[in-house]
N, CA and C atoms of all chains as a GROMACS GRO file, in nm:
protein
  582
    1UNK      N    1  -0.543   0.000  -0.062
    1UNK     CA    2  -0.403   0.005  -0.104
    1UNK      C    3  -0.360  -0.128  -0.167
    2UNK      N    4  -0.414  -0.228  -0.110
    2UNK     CA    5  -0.389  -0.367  -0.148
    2UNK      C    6  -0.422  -0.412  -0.315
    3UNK      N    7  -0.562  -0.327  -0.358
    3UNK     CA    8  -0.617  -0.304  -0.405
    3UNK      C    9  -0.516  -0.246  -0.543
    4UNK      N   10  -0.438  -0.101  -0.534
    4UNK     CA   11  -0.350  -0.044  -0.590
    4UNK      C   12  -0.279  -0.147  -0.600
    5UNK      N   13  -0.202  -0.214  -0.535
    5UNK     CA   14  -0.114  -0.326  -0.548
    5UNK      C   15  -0.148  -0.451  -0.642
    6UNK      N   16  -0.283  -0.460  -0.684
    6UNK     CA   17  -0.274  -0.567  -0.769
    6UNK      C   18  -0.268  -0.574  -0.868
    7UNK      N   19  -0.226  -0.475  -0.909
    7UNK     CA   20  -0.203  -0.465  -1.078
    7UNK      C   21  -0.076  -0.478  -1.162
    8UNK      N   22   0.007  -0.557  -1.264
    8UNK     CA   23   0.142  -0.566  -1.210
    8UNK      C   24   0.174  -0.471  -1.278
    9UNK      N   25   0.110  -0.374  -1.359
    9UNK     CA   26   0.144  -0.254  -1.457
    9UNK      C   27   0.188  -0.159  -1.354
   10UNK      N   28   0.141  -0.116  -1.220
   10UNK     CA   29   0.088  -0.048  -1.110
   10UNK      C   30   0.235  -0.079  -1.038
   11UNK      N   31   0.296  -0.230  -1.018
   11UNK     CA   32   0.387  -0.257  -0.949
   11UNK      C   33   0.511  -0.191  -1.009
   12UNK      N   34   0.482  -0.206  -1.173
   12UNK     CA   35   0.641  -0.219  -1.231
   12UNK      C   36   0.618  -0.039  -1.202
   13UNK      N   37   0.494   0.044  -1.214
   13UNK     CA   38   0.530   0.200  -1.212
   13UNK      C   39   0.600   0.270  -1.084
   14UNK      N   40   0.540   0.136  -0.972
   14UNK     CA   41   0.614   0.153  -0.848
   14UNK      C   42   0.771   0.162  -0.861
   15UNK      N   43   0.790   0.030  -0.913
   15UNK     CA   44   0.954  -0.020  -0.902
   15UNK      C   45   1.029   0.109  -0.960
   16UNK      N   46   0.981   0.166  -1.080
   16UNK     CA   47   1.035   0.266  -1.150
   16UNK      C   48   1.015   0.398  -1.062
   17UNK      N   49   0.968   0.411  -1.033
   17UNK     CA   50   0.968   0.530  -0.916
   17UNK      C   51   1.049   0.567  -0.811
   18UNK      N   52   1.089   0.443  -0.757
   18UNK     CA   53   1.158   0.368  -0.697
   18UNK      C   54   1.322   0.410  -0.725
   19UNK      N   55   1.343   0.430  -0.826
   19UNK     CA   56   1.492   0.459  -0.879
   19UNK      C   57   1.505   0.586  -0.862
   20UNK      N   58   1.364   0.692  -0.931
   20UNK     CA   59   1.406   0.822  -0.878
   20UNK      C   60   1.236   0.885  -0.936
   21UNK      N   61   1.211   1.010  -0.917
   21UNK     CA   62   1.102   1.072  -0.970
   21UNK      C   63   1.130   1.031  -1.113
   22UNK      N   64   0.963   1.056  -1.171
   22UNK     CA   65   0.996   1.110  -1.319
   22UNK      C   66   0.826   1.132  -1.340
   23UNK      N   67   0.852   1.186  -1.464
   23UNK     CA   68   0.743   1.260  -1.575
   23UNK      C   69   0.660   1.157  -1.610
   24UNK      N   70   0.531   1.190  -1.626
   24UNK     CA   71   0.420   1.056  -1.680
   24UNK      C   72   0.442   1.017  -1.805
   25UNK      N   73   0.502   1.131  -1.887
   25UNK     CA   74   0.557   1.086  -2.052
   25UNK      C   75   0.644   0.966  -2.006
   26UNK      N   76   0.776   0.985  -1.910
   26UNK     CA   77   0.902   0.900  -1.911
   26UNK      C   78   0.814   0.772  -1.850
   27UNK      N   79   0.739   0.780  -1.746
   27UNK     CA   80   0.690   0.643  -1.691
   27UNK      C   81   0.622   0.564  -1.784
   28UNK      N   82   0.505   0.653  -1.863
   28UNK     CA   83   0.477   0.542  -1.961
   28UNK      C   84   0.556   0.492  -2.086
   29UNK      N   85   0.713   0.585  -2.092
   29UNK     CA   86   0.788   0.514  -2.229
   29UNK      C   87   0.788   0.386  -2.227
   30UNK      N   88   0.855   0.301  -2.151
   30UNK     CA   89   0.870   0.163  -2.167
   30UNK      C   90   0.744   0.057  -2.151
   31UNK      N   91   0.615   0.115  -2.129
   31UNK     CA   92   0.498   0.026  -2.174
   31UNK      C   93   0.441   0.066  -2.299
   32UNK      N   94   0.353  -0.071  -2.370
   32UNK     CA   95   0.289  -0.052  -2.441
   32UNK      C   96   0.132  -0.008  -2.409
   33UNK      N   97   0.156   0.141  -2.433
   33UNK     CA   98   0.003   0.204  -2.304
   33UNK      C   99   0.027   0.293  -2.345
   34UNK      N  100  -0.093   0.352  -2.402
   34UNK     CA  101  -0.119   0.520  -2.379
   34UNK      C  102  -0.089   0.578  -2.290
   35UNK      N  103  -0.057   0.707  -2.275
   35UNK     CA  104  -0.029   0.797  -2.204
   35UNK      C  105  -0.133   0.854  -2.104
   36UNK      N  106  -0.296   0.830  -2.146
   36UNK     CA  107  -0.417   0.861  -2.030
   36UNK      C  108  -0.383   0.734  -1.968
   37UNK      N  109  -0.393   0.592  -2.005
   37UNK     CA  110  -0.366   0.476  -1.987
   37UNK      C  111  -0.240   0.476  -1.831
   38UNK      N  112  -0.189   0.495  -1.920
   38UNK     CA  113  -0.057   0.542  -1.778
   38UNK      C  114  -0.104   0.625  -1.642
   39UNK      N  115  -0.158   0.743  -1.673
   39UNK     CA  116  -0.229   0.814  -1.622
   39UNK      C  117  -0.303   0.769  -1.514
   40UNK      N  118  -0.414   0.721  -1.540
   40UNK     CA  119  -0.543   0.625  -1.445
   40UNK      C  120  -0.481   0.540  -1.364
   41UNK      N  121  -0.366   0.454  -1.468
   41UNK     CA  122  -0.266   0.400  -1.327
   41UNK      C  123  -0.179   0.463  -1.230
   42UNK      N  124  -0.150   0.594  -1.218
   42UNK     CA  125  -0.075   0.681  -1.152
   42UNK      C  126  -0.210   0.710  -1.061
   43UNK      N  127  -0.323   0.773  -1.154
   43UNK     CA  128  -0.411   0.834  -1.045
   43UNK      C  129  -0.454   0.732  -0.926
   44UNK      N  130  -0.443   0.578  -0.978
   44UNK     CA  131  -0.506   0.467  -0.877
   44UNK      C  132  -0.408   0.474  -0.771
   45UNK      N  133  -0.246   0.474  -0.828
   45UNK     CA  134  -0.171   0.488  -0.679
   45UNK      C  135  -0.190   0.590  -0.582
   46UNK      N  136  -0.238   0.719  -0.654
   46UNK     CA  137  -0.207   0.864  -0.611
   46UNK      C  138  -0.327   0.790  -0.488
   47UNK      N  139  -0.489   0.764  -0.554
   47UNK     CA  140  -0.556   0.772  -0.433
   47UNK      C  141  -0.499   0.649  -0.288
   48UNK      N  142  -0.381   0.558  -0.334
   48UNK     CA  143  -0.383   0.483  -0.239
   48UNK      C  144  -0.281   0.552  -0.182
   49UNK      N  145  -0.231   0.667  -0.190
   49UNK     CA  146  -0.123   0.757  -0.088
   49UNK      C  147  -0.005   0.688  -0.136
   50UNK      N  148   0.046   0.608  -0.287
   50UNK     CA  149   0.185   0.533  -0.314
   50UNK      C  150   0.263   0.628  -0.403
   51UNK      N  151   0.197   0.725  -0.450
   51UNK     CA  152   0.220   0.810  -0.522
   51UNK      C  153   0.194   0.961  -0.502
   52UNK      N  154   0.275   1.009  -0.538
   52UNK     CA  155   0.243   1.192  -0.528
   52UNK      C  156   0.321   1.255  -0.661
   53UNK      N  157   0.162   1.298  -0.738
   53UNK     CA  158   0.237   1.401  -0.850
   53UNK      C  159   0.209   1.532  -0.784
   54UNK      N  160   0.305   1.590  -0.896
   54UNK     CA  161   0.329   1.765  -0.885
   54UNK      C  162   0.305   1.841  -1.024
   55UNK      N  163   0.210   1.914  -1.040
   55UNK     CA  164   0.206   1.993  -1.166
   55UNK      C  165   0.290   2.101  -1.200
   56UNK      N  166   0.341   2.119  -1.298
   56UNK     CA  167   0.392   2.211  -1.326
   56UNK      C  168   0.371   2.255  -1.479
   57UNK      N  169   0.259   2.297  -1.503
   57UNK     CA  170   0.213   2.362  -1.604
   57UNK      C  171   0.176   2.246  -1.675
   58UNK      N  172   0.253   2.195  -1.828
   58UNK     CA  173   0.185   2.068  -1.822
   58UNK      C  174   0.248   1.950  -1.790
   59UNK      N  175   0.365   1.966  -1.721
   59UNK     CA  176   0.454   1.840  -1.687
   59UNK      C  177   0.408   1.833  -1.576
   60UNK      N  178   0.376   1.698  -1.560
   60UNK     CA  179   0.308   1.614  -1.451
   60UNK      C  180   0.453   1.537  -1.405
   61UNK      N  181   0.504   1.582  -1.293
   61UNK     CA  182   0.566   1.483  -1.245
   61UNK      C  183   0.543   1.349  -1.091
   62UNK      N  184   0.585   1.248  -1.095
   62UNK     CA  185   0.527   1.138  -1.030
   62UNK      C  186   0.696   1.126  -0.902
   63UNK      N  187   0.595   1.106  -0.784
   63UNK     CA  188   0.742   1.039  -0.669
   63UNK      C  189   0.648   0.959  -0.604
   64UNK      N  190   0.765   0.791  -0.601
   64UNK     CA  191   0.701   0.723  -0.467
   64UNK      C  192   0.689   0.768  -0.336
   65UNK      N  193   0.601   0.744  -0.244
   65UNK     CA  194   0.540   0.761  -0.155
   65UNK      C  195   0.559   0.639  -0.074
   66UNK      N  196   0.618   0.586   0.044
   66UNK     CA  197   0.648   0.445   0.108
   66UNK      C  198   0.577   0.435   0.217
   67UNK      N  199   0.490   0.528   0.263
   67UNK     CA  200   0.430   0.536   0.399
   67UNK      C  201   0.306   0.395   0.402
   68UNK      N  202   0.222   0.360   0.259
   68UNK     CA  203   0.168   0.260   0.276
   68UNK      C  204   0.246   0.125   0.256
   69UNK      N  205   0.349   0.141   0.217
   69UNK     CA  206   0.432  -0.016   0.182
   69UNK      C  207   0.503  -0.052   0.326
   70UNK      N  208   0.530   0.104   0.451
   70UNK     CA  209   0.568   0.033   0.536
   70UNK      C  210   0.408  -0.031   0.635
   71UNK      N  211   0.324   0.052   0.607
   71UNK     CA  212   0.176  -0.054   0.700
   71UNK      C  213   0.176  -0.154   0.601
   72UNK      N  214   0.180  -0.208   0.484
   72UNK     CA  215   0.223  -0.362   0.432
   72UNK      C  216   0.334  -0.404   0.539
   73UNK      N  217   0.415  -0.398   0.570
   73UNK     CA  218   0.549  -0.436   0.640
   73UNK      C  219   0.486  -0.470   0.752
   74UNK      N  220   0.472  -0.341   0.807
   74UNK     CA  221   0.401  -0.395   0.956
   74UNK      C  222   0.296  -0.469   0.982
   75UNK      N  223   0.205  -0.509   0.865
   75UNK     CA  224   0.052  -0.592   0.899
   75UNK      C  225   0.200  -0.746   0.866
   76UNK      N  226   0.261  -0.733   0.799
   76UNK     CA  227   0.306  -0.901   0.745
   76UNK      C  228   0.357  -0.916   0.833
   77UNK      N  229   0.402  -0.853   0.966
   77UNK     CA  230   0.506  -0.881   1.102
   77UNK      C  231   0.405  -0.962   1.130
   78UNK      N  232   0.281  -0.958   1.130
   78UNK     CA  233   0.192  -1.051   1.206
   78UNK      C  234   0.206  -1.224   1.191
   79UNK      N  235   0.305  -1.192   1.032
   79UNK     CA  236   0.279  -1.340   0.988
   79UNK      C  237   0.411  -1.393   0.967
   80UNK      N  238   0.492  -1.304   0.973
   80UNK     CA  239   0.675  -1.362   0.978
   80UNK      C  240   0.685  -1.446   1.013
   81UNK      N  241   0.669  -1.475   1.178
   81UNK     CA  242   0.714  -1.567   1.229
   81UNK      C  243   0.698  -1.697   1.188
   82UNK      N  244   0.556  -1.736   1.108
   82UNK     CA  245   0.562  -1.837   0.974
   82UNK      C  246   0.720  -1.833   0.898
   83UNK      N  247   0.751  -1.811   0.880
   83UNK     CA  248   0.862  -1.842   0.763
   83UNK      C  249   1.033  -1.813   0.808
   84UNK      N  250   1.018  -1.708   0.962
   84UNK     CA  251   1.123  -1.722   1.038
   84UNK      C  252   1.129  -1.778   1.138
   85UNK      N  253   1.282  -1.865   1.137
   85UNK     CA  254   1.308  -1.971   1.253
   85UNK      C  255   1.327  -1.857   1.369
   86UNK      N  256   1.202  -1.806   1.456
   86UNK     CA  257   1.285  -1.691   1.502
   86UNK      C  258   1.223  -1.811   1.659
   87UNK      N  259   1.195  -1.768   1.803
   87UNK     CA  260   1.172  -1.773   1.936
   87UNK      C  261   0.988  -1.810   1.941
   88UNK      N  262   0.966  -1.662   1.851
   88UNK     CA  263   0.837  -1.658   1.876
   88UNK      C  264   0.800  -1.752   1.802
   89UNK      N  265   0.824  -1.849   1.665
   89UNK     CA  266   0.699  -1.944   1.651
   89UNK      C  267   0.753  -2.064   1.727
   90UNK      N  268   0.846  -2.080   1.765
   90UNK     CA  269   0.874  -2.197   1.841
   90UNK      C  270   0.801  -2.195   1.963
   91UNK      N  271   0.726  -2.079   2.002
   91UNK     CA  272   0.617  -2.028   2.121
   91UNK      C  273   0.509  -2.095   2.089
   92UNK      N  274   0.500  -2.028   1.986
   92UNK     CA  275   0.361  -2.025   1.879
   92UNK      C  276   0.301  -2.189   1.847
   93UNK      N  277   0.430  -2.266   1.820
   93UNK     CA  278   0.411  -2.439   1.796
   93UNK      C  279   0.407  -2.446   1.950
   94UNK      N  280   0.456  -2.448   2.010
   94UNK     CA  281   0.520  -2.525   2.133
   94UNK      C  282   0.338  -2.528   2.214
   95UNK      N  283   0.243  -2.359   2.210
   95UNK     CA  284   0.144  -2.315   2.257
   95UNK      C  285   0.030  -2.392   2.185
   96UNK      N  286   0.028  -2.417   2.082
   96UNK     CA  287  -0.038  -2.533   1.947
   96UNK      C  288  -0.052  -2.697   2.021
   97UNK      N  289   0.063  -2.726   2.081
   97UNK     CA  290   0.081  -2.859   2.096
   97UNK      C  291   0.010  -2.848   2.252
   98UNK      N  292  -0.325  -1.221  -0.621
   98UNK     CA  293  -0.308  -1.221  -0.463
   98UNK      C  294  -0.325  -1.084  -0.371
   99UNK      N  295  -0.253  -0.964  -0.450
   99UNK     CA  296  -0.273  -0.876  -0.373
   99UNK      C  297  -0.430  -0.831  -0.363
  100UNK      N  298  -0.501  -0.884  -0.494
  100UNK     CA  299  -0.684  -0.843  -0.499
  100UNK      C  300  -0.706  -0.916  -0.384
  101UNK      N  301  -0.700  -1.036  -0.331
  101UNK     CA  302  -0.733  -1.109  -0.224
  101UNK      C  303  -0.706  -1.066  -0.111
  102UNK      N  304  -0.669  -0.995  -0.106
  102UNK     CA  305  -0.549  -0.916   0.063
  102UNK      C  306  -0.634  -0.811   0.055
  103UNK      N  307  -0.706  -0.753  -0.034
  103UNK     CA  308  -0.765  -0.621  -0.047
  103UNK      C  309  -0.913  -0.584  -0.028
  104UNK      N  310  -0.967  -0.731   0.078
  104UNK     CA  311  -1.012  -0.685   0.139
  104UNK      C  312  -1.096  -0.740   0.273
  105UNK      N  313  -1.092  -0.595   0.386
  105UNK     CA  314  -1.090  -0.619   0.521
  105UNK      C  315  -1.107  -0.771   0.585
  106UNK      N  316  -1.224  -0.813   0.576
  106UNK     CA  317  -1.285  -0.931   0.619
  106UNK      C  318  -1.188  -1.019   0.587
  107UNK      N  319  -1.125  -1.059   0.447
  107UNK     CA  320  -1.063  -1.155   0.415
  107UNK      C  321  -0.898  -1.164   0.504
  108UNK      N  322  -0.862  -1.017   0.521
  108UNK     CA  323  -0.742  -0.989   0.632
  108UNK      C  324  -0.756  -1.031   0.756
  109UNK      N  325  -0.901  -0.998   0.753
  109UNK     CA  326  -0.906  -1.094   0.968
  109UNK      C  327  -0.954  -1.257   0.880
  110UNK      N  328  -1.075  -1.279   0.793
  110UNK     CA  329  -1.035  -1.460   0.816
  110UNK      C  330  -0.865  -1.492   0.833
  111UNK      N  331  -0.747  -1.457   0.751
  111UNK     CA  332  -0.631  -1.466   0.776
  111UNK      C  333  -0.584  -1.486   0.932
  112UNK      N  334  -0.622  -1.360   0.949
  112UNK     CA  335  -0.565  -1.324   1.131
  112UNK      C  336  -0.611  -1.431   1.176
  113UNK      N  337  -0.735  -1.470   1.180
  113UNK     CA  338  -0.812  -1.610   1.281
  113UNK      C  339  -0.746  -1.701   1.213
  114UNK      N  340  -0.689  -1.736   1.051
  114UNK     CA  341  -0.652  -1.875   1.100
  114UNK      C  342  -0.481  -1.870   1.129
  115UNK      N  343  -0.452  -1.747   1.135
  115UNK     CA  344  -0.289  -1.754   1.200
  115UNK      C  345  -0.292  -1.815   1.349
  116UNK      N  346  -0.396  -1.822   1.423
  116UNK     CA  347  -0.364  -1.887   1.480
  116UNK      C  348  -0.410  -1.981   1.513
  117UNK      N  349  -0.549  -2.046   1.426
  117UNK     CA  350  -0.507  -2.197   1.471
  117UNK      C  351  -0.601  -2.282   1.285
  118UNK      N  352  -0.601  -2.314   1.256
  118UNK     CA  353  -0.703  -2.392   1.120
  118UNK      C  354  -0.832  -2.377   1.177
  119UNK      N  355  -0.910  -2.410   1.111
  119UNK     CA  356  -1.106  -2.386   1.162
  119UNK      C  357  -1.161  -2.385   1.073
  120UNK      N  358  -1.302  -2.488   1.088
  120UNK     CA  359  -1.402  -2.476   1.050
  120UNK      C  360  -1.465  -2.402   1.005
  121UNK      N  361  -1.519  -2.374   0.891
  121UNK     CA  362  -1.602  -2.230   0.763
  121UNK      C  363  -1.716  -2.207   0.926
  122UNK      N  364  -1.775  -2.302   0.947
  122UNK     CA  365  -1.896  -2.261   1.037
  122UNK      C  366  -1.796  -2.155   1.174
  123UNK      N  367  -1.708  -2.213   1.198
  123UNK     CA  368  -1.617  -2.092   1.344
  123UNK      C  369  -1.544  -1.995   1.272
  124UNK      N  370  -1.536  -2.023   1.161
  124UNK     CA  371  -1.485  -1.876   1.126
  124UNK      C  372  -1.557  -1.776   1.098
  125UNK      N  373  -1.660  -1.808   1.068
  125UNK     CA  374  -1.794  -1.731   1.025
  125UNK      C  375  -1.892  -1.636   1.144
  126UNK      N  376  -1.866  -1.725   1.273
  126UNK     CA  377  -1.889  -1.682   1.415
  126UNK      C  378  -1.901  -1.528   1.402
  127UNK      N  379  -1.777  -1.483   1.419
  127UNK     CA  380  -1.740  -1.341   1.482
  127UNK      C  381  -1.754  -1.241   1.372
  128UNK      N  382  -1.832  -1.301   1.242
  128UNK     CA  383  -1.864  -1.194   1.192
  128UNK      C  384  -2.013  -1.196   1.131
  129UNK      N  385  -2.068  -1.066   1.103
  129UNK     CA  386  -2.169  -1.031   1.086
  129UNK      C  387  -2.261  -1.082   0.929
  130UNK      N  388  -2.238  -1.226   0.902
  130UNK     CA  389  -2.229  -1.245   0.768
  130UNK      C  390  -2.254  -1.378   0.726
  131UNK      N  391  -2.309  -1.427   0.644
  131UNK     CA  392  -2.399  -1.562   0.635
  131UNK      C  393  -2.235  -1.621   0.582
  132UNK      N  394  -2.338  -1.792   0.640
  132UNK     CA  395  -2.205  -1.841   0.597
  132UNK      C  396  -2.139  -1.856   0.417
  133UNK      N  397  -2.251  -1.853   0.370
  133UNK     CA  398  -2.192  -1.870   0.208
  133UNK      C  399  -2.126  -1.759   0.172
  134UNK      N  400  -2.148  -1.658   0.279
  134UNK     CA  401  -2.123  -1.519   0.236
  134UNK      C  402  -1.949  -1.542   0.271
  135UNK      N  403  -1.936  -1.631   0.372
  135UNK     CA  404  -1.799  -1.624   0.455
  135UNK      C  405  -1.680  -1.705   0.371
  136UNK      N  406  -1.807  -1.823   0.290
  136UNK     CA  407  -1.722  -1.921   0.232
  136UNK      C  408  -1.661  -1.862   0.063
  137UNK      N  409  -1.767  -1.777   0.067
  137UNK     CA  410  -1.730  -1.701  -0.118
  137UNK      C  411  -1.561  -1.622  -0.065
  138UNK      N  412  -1.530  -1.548   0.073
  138UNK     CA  413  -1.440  -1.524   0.075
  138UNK      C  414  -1.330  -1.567   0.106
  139UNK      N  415  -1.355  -1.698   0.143
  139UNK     CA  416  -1.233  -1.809   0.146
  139UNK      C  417  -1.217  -1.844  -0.001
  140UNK      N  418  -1.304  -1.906  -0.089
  140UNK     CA  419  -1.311  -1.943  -0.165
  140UNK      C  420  -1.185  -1.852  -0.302
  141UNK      N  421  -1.196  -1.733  -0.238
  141UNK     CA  422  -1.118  -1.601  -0.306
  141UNK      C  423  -0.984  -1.641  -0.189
  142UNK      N  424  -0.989  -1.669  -0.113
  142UNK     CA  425  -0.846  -1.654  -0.068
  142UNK      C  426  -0.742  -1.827  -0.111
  143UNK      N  427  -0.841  -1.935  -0.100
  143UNK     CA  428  -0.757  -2.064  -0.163
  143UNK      C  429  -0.719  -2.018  -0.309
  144UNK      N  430  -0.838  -1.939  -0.404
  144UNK     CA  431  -0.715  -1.895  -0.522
  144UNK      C  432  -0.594  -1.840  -0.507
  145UNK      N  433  -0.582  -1.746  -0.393
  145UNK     CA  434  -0.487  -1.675  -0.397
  145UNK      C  435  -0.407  -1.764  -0.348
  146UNK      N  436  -0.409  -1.931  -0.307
  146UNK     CA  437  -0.298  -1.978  -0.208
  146UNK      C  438  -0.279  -1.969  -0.103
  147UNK      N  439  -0.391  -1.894  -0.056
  147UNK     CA  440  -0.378  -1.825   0.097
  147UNK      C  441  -0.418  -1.906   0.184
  148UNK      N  442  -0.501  -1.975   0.158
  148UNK     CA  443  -0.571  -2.086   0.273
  148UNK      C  444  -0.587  -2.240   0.152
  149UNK      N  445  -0.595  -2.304   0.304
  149UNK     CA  446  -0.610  -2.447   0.197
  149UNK      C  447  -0.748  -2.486   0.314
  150UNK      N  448  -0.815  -2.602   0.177
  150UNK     CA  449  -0.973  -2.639   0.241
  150UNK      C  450  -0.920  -2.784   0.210
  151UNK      N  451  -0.995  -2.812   0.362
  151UNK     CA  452  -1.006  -2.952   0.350
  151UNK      C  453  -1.186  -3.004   0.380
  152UNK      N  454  -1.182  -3.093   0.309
  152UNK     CA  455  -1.380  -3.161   0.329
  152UNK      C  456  -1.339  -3.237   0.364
  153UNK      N  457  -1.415  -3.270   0.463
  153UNK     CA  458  -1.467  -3.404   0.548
  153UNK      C  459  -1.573  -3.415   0.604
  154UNK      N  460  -1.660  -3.473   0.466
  154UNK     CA  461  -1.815  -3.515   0.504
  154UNK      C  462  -1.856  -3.349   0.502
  155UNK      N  463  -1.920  -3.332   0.550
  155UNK     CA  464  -1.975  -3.165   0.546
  155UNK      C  465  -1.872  -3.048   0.604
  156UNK      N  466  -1.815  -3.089   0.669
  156UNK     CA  467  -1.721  -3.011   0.784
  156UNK      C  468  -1.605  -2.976   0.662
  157UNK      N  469  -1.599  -2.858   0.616
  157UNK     CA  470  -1.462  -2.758   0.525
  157UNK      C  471  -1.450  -2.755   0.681
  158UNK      N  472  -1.269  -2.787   0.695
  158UNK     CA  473  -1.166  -2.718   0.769
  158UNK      C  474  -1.021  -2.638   0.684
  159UNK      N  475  -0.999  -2.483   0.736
  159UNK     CA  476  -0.964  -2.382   0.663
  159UNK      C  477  -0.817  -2.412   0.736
  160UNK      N  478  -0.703  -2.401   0.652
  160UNK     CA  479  -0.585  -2.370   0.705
  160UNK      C  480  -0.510  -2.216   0.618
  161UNK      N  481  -0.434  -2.179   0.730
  161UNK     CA  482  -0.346  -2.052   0.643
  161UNK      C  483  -0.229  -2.146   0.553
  162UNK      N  484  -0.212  -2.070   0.447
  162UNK     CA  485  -0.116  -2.119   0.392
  162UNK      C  486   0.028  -1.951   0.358
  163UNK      N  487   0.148  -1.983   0.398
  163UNK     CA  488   0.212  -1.874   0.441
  163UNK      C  489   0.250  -1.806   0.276
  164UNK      N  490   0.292  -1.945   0.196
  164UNK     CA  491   0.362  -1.912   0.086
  164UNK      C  492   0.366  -1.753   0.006
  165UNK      N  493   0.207  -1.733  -0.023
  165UNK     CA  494   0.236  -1.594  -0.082
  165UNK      C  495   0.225  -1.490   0.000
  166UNK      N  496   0.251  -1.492   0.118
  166UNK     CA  497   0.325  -1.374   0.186
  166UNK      C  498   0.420  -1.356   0.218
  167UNK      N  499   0.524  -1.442   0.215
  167UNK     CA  500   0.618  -1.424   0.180
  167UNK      C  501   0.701  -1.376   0.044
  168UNK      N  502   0.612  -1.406  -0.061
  168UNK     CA  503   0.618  -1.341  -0.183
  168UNK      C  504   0.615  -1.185  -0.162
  169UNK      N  505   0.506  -1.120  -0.058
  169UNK     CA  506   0.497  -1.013  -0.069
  169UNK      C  507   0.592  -0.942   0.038
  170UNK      N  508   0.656  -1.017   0.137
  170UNK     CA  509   0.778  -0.973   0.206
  170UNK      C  510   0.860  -0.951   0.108
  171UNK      N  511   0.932  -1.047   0.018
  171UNK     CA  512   1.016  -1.070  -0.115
  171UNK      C  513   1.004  -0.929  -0.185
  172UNK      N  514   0.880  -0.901  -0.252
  172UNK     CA  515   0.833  -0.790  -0.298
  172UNK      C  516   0.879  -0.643  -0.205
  173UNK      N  517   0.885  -0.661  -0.109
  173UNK     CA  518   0.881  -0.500  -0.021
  173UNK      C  519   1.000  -0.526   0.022
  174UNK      N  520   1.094  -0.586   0.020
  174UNK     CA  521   1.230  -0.604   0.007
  174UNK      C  522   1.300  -0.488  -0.092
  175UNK      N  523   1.205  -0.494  -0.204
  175UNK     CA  524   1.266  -0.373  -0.299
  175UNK      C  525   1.237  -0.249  -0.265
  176UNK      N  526   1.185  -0.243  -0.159
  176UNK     CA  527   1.137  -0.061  -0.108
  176UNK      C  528   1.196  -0.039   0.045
  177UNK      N  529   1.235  -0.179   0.072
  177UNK     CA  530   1.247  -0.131   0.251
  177UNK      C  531   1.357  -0.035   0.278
  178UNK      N  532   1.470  -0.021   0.182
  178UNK     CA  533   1.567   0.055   0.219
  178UNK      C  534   1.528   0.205   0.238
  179UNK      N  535   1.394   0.224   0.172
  179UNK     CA  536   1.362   0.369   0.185
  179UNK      C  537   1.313   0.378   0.366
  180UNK      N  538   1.241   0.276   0.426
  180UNK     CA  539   1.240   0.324   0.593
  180UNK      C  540   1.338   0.249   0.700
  181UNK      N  541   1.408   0.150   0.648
  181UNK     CA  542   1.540   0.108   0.727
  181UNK      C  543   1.701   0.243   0.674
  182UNK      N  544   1.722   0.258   0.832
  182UNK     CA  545   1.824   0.366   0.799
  182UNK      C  546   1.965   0.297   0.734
  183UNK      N  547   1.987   0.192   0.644
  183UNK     CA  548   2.064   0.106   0.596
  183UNK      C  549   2.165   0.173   0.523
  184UNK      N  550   2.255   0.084   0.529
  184UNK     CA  551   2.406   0.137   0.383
  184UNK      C  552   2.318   0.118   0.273
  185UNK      N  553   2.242   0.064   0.263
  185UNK     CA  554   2.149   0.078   0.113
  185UNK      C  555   2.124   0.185   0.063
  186UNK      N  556   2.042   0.240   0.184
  186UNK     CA  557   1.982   0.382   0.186
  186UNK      C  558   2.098   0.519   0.142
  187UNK      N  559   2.161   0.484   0.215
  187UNK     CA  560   2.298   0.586   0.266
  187UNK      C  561   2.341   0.581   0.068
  188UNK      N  562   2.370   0.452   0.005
  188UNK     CA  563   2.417   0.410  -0.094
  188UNK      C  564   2.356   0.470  -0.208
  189UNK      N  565   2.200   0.477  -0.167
  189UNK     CA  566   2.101   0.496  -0.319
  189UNK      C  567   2.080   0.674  -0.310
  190UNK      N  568   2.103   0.702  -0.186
  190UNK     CA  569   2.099   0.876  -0.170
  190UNK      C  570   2.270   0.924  -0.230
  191UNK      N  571   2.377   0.846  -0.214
  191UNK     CA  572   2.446   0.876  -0.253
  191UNK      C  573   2.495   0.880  -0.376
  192UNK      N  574   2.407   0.789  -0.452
  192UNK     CA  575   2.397   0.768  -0.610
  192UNK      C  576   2.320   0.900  -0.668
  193UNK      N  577   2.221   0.944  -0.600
  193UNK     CA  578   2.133   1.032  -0.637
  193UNK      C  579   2.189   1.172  -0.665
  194UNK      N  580   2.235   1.176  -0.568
  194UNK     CA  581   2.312   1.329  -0.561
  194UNK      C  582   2.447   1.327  -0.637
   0.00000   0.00000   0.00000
């Protein structure tokens, strides 16, 4: 999934998804990219579960999928406490020293 | 960065040095894998910013470095309203309809 994530063509198709469904024609309007081009990047999210199209004859339509962005969320809880003044890294230093 | 996160081994060197900095030779310990093999994947994670190396005399000591994960908290900031039950949420379903 991380993997799906590194592409920033991949991110911005996320972000746009993000606003609402749409058609693989409409997702690839605003890049400079073919339309298979577009495609391969949809299919890379589809296999990381960030994406789900639906056929309908030949309109391909695309919806985000958030179930892997929240296991991103939950693996980075591991590392929050780096960057929040929260209890636990004041544990975390205090257990260090 | 996200290619660097993407994959396994390089997610636990992370985990081991969240909690404390270490030596390429102790990090290399607990896994099944020569050390150059261990150091090519540090070597992929200081690009990413993720760890910083220090030499001294032969001894690389590995530290986490937090910065670009918090980038990727930053990043999933733009999706969290879809699994926090938020006025965001409430806001962007209400735009929708």
């Amino acid at each position: 999934m991380f993997q799906a994530l590194s592409d920033r063509t991949r991110r911005a198709l996320l972000a746009r998804l993000a606003r609402t469904p749409a058609k693989i024609t409409d997702l690839a309007a605003p890049f400079d990219m073919s339309l298979p081009a577009v495609s391969r990047h949809v299919r890379v999210l589809e296999r990381a579960r960030l994406v789900r199209r639906t056929v309908d004859g030949r309109v391909h339509r695309c919806s985000l999928e958030v179930g892997p962005l929240k296991t991103v969320e939950a693996w980075l809880g591991h590392y929050r406490h780096f960057w929040t003044g929260t209890l636990d890294a004041l544990a975390a230093y205090a257990e260090d020293e």
